[in-house]
C-alpha positions in Angstrom: 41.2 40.3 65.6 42.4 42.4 68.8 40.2 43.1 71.4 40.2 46.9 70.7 38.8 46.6 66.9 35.8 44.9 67.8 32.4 45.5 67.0 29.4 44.0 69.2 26.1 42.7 68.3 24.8 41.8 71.4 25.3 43.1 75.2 24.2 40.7 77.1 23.9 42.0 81.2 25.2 45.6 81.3 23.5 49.0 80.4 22.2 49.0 76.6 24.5 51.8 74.7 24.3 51.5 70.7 24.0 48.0 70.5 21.9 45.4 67.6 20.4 43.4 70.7 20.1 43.6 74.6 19.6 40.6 76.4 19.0 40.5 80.5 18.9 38.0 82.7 15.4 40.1 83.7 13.8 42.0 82.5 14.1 45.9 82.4 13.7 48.6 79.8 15.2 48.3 76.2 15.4 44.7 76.7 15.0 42.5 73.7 15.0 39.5 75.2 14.1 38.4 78.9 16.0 35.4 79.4 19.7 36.1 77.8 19.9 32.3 78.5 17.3 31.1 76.4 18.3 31.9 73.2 21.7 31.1 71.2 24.2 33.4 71.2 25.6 31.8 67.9 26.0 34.2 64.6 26.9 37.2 66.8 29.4 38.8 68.3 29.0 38.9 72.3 29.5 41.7 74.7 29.2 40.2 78.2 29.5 41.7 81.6 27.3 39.1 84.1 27.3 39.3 87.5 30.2 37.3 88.9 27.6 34.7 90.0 26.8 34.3 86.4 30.2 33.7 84.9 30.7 30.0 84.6 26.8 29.9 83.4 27.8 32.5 81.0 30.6 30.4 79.7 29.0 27.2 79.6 26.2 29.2 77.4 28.6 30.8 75.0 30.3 27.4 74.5 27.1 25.6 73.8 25.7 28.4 71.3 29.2 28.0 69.1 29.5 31.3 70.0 32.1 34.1 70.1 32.7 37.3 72.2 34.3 39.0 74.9 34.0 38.4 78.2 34.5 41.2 81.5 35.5 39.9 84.8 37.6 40.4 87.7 41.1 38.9 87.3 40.3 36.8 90.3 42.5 33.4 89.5 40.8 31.6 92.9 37.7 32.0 91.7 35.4 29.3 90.5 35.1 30.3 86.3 39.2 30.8 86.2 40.0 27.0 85.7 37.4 27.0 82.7 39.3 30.0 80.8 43.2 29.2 82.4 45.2 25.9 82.4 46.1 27.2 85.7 46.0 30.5 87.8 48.6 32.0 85.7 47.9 33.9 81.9 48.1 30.6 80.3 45.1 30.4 78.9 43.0 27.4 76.7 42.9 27.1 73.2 39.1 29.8 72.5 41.0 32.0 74.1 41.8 34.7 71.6 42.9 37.7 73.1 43.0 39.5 76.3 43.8 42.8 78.0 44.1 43.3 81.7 43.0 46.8 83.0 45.1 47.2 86.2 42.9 49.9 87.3 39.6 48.9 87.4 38.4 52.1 87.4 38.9 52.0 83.4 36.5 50.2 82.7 33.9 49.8 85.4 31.7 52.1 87.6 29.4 51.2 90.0 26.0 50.7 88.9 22.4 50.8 90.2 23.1 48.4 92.7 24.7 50.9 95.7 25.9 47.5 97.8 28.4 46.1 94.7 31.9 45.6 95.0 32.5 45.7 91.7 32.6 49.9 91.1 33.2 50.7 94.6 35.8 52.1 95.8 36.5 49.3 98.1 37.3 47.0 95.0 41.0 47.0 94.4 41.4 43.9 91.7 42.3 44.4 88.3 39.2 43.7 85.7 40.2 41.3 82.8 38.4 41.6 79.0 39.1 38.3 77.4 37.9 37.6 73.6 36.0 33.8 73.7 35.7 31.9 70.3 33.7 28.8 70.6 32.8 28.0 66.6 33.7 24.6 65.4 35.1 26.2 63.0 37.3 29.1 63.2 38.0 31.3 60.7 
């Protein structure tokens, strides 16, 4: 299934909009859980947007819950999460790799938050912002 036809059951790290579940790293309002890291992410379908800090976390977490979802990061191929998702710094990507699209702009698809000091939102940040669809189930259907 594309990217675009998707349907989430659990944000995990951004702003809550009309989603099943919420799940912070901290806790804030609307949270349903506190930890997003201590429960499985397994049985749902994932809508993550960590902090960059958080990526290869994220990914080892999705992978160990079985679980599936899509992922939003900078397209930033020296970075320390792009050898876990790429077979190299190109669009060659491994096998629970699904699907991807690549928003150029960043400005599609991300705004600067509550935290005023980000890159990520600013107008300083000039990368382009990839959403890549992660399937880690045993057994895919």
């Amino acid at each position: 299934m594309k990217i675009t036809k998707l349907k989430f059951s659990i944000q995990g790290f951004g702003v809550p909009r009309s989603f099943f579940l919420f799940l912070k790293l901290l806790g804030c309002p609307n949270t349903s859980r506190v930890d997003c890291f201590s429960v499985s992410w397994k049985g749902e379908n994932n809508y993550l947007v960590p902090p960059v800090s958080l990526v290869v976390e994220t990914l080892h977490h999705l992978k160990a819950s079985e679980g599936v979802g899509v992922l939003i990061i900078p397209r930033w191929t020296s970075s320390p999460f792009w050898p876990i998702i790429s077979c190299n710094d190109t669009l060659l990507f491994n096998s629970f790799v699904k699907d991807y699209r690549i928003f150029h702009n960043s400005t599609e698809c991300v705004t600067l938050g509550n935290n005023k000091s980000s890159l990520i939102g600013s107008e300083k940040f000039k990368s382009s912002i990839i959403a890549i669809q992660l399937n880690f189930t045993l057994h895919e259907e």
